[in-house]
N, C-alpha and C positions, 0 to 999 in steps of 0.2 A: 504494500500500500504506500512507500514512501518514493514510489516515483510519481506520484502526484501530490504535493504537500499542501498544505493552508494556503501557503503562498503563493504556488500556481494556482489555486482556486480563487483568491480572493481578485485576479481581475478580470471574474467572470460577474461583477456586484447583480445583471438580472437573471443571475442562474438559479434555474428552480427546480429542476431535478437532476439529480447526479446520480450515475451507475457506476459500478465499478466493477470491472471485471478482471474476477480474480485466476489465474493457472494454475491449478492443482495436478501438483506432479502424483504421477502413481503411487508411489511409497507411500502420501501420504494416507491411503484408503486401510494401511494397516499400521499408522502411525496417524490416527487424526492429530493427537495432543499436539505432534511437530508442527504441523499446521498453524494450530492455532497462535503457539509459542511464536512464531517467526512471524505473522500476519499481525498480535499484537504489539510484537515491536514495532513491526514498520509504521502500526497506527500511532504510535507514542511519537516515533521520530518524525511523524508528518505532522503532527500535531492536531490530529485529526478532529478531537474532542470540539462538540458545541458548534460548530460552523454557522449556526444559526444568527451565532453573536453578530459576525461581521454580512453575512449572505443572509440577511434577512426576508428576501425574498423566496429563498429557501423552502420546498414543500416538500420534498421527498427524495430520502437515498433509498438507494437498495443495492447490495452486492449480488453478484451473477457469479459463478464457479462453472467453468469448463476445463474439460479434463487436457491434458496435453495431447493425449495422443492420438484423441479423433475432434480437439477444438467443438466437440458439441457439448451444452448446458448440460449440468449435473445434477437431475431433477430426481427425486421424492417420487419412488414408482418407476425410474429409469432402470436402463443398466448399471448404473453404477449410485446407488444409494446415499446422497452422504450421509457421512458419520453425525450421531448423534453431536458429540463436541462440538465438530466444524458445524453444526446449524443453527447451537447455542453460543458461538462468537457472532454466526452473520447477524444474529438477533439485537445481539447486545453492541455490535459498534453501528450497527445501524441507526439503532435508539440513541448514541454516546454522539454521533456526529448528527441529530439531530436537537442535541441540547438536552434530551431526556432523561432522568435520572435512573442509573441501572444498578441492585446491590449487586448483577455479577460482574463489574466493571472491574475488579480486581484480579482477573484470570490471568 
């Protein structure tokens, strides 16, 4: 998440929905935790939290996961399941970059 930081974001001021699309390497479907561990750093180091502050026009994130090796979404009912964790990070920086307060924000 940190090749997109606050800073590239904020001179977008009427940007009002942002996606992000994340590449989920294979390993991580038996290592979700890996995942999450390296996705929330890069959320810390982009400074991801709250965007709402300065992009008030802001109405909606959502993260996207596609897998590397066939670049298709990584859907709930697909071939490729994700992991319970990695669905309880997209949840929660989703909420965290929209200002919302999360207690699992600590992971």
């Amino acid at each position: 998440m940190n090749f997109c930081t606050r800073n590239h974001l904020l001179r977008f001021k009427g940007l009002i929905t942002l996606q992000y699309v994340l590449d989920v390497e294979s390993y991580y479907g038996t290592d979700p935790q890996a995942f999450v561990n390296d996705e929330e750093e890069g959320f810390r180091d982009a400074k991801l939290r709250n965007l709402v502050e300065e992009l008030s026009q802001l109405r909606s994130v959502s993260i996207t996961l596609v897998t590397s090796s066939r670049e298709q979404p990584m859907l709930e009912g697909g071939t490729e399941p994700v992991p319970g964790p990695i669905k309880a990070w997209i949840a929660s920086a989703e909420r965290r970059m929209m200002g919302m307060e999360d207690p699992q924000s600590a992971q």
